[in-house]
N, C-alpha and C positions, 0 to 999 in steps of 0.2 A: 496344478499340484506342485509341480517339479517349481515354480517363481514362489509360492509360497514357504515352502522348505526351504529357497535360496535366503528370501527376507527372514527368517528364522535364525537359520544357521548365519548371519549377516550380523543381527542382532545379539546373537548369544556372544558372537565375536568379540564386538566390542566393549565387554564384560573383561576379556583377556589381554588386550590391548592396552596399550600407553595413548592417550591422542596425541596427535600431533601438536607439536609447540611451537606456537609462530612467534616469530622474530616480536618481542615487545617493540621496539623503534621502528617498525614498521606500521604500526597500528594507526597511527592519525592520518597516514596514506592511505590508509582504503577509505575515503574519503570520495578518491578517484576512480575508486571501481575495486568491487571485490577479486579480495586475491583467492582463487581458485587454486587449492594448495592439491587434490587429492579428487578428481572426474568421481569416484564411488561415493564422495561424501555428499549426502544430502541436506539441502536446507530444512530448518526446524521450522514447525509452524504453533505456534500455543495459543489455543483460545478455542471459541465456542462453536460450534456447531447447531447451528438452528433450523427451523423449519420454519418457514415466512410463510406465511398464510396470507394471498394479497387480491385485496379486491378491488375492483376498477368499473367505475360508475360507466356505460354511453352514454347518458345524458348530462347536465351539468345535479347535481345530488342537493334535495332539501333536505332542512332539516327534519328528525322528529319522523321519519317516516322512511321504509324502504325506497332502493331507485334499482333500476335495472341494470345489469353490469354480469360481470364474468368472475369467478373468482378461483382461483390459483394454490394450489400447491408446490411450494417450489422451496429446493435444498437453499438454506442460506447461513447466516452466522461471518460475521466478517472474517474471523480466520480460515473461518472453513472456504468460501468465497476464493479467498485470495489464493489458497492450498490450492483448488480447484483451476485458476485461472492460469495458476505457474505451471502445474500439471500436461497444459495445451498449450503452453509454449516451450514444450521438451524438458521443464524439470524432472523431480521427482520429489516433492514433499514429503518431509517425513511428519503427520499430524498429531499434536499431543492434544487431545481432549476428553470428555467424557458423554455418554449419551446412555438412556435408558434403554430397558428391556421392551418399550411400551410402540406405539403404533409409528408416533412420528418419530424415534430412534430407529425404530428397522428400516423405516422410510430411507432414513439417511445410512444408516448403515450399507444400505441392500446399493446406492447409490454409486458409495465410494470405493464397497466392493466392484462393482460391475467398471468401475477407471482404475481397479490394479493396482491400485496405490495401498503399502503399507498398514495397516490395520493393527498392530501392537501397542501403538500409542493411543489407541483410543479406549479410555475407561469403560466400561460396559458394566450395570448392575441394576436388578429391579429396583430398587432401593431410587435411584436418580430416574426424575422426572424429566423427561429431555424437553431442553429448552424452546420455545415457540417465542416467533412476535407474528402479532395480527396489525400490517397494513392496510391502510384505504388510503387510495389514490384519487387523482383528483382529473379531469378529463384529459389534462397534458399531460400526464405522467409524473406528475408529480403528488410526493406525502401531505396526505391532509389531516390524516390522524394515522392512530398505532397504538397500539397495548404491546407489552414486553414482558413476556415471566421467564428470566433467565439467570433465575435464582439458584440453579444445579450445578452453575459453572464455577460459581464461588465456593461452593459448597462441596463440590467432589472433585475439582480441577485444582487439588491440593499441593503445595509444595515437596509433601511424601511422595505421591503418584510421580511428579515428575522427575523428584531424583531420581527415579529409577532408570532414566534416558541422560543420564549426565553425560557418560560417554557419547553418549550420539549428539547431543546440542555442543560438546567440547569439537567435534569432529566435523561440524559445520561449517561453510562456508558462510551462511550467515543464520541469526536465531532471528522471527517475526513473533513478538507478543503483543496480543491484542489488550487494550484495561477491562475487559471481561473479565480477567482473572483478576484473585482477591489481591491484597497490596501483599502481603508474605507470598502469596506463590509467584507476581512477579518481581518481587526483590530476589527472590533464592534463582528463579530462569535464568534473571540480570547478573547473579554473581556466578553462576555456573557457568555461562557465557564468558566474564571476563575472566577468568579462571584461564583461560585459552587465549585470549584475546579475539574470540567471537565477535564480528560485530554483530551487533542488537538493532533493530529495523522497532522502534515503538508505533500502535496505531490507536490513535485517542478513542475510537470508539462514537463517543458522544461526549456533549461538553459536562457533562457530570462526571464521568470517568476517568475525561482527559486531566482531570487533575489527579488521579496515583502518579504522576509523572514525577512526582515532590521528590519520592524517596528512589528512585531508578534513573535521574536525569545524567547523571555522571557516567552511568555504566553505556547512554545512547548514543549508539554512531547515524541514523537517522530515525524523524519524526515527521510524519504525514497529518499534521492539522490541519482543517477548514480555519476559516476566518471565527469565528466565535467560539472552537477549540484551542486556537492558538490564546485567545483572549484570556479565557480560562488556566490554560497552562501557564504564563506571564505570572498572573496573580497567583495561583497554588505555589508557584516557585519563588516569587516574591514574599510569601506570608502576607500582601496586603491586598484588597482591591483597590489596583494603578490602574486599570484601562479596563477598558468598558468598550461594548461592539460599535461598530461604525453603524451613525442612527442616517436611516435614508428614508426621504419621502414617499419614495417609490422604488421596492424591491426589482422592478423591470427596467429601472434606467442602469445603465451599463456604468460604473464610477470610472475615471481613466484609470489605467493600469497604475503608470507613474505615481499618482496621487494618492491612489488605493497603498500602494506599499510604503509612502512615504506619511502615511498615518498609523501604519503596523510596524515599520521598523523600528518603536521603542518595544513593542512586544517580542518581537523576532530577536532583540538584541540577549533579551533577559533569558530564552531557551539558551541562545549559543555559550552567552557567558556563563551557565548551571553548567553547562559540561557536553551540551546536544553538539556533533559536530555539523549537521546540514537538515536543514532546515526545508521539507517538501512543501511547502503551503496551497492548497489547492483553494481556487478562487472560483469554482463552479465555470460560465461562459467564460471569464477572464483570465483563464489558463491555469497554468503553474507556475508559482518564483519559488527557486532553489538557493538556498541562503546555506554559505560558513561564513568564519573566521579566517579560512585558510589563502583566500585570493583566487586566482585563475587557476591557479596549480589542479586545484581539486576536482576538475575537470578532466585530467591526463588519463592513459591509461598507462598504470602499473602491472600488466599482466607479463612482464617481460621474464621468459624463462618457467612460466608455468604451463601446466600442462591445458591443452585446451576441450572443450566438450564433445560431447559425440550426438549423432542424429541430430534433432529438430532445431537445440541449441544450438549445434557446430554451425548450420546452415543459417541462422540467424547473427551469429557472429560472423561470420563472413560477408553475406551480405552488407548487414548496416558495417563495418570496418572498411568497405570498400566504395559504398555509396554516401557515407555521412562521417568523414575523417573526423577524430576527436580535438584534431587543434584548429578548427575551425574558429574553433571561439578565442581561445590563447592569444591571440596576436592581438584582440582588439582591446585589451585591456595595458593600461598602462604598468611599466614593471614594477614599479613602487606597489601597485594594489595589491599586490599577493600577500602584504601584511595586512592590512583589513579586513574588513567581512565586506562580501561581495554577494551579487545577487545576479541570476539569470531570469528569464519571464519566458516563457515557451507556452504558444496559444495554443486555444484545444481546436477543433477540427468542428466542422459545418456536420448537424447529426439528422437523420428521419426517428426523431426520438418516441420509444416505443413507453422506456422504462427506464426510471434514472436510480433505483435500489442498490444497479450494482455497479453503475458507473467508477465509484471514489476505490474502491476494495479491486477492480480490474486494475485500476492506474497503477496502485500499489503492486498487485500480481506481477503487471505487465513489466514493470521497473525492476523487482526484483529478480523474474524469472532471465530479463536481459544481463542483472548485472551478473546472477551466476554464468551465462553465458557467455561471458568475459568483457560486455562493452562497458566503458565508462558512462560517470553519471548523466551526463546530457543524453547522450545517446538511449539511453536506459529509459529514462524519463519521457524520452519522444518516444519509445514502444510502449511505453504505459500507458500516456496517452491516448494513443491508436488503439490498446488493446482496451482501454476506456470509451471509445467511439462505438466499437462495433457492439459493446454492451447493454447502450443506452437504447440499441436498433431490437433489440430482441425482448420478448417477454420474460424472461429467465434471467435470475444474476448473474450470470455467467454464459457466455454462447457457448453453444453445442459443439464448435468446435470454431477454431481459430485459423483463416490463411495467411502463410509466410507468405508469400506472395501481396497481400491487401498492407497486411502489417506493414511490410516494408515500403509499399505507395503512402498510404496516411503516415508514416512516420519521417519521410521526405519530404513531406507537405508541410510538417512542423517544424523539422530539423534545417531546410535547405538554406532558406534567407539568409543573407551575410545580417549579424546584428547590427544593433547600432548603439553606442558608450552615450549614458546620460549623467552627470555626476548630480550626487546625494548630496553630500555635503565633502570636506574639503579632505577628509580621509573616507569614504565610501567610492565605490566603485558599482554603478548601476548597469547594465546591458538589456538591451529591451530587444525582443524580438518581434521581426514584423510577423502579424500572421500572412498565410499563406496565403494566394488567392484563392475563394468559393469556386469549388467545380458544378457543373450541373449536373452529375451524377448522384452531388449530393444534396441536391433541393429536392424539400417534402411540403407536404403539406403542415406540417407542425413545426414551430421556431424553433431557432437552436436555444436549449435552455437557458432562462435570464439569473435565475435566481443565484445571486453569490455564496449564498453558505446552504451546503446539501442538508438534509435532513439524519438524524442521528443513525448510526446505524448497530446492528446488534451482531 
């Protein structure tokens, strides 16, 4: 009772309050890590809230006829997800969404109640159908089909509703909108954000969605696209179809990393030049490249003179700050590249793969939940990762719960390798990271997953 009253009276506050105004000249520097102005202020989360309904064949499944399998009730919705996944790495989300009065809203309600997390951002009215998608899996864990009715989030997840949390997304450390929401409600998020000079975390969703990024690309300080989202975004931002997905004969043959990005780097160029400052691109097996404008620099940590976090954060900032120095990487790029766009590649981690739903939505979590904890981008990114590993292990989008301890081992596994400079062309700066050696702790009976571009998600 007494945490409920606190979030209330917390809430009503910020109605009476000025938000804090951060240094405009500052802003193309949190690039290198968010600046963590104020330990009370919570990151903002906008988007859907769903109930994944996912079912998973034992056998391999024919057509035209039932197969035998298990099937699953589980809280999902990508912001929601992500809310959840920073939650269990010592944030506190503040979530803006809406859900119904009806069986799979209490569901989730009853959920996010029992994790203690905030509850005034979320719309509630019999009126909204809360949003469902029905997965079938395929016997490795992977999407073979899907139905999606998340038609309530467009529809009640209004730009009215969320003005009413201005003060609270002005007072953010950073704002996460998912393209669930309609193209007005996140234009108004995006301008309420920079209002403050908020940075904005965009998550494409799916490659239909990933285009509202047309009208919000300026206000983005990062964007987390797969390969066939990023494709989409290029061209929505372009007005034309220029690029089209990378055609492979076989989705299980691994493309080289190098080759891979040195066929995306005209698409990667056209987010950074709209106005995106860094660039997540998640390549499924073949890791992550982190792309600015800005050079090495973007890599630093600017947390100097701010205040630092408490509990599970604090201990995760300490840690990775002490085991994985943030200028590790700094020194191996030439000085000239800090003008250019630059790109780092950081491999993902050997998985006993259960379930790949909430892999891409934990990386995201896992990175933001680090960068409010004060670590820079790389660093940040190699805890998403990790916190992406242990995800793919469990049936659920999200694990049940998260160790500092595991975290910090898989995130050294990704982070530790000295890199190595590959040059692009004659103003680009490439760094490729070796993956880590396979432990035998983490060989399974099931491959580590091949497939390059994940499956949409809701």
């Amino acid at each position: 009772m007494e945490s409920s009253s606190r979030r209330r009276l917390d809430s009503l506050s910020r109605h009476f309050f000025q938000p804090h105004q951060a240094n405009q000249a500052l802003f193309p520097n949190l690039l290198r890590g968010i600046r963590v102005n104020d330990v009370e202020a919570d990151p903002v989360i906008i988007g859907g809230m769903v109930l994944d309904i996912q079912a998973s064949p034992t056998i391999f499944a024919k057509p035209r006829t039932t197969t035998p399998g298990k099937v699953h009730y589980v809280p999902g919705g990508v912001a929601r997800n992500i809310a959840e996944c920073m939650s269990k790495l010592g944030s506190k989300p503040y979530m803006i969404s809406a859900l119904g009065l009806d069986m799979a809203g209490n569901m989730l309600l009853e959920h996010w109640r029992s994790a203690g997390l905030p509850m005034e951002g979320i719309r509630k009215h019999q009126d909204i159908r809360t949003s469902i998608v029905c997965n079938i899996f395929d016997v490795d864990g992977e999407l073979a089909a899907g139905v999606a009715s998340v038609e309530a989030i467009e529809k009640f997840l209004t730009s009215e509703w969320i003005g009413q949390f201005k003060c609270t997304i002005c007072r953010a450390p950073v704002l996460m909108v998912d393209a669930n929401l309609s193209p007005s409600a996140l234009e108004a998020s995006c301008q309420m954000a920079a209002e403050s000079s908020t940075p904005v975390w965009f998550e494409p969703v799916s490659v239909t969605k990933s285009k509202r990024v047309a009208s919000v690309a300026k206000y983005i300080t990062f964007a987390s696209p797969n390969e066939d989202e990023l494709i989409a975004m290029a061209n929505a931002l372009s007005g034309k179809e220029l690029f089209h997905p990378i055609q492979r004969d076989n989705t299980r043959i691994k493309c080289p990393v190098e080759s891979l990005f040195r066929r995306l780097k005209p698409a990667i160029s056209v987010l950074l030049e709209k106005g995106i400052k860094v660039v997540v691109l998640t390549l499924g097996s073949n890791g992550v490249v982190i792309c600015s404008k800005e050079g090495p620099g973007f890599m630093k940590n600017v947390l100097v003179g701010t205040k630092k976090p408490h509990g599970f954060g604090s201990q995760l900032y300490k840690l990775m700050t002490e085991s994985c120095p943030s200028d590790r990487f700094v020194n191996s790029a030439t000085s000239s590249s800090k003008l250019y766009p630059f790109a780092v590649h950081l491999p993902t981690l050997p998985a006993s793969v259960a379930r790949l739903s909430g892999a891409g939505d934990c990386l995201v979590g896992g990175t933001m939940a680090s960068l409010c904890a004060g670590l820079d981008v790389l660093q940040s990114v190699a805890a998403g990762i990790a916190a992406a590993k242990a995800a793919v292990e469990v049936e659920s989008n999200v694990p049940a719960e998260y160790s500092l301890a595991k975290i910090a081992e898989m995130m050294l596994d990704v982070y530790t390798p000295q890199p190595k400079s590959y040059p692009v062309n004659k103003c680009k700066t490439w760094i490729k990271r070796k993956p880590a050696a396979k432990k035998s702790a983490c060989s399974s009976k099931h491959p580590q997953p091949t497939s390059s571009t994940p499956f949409s998600r809701y």
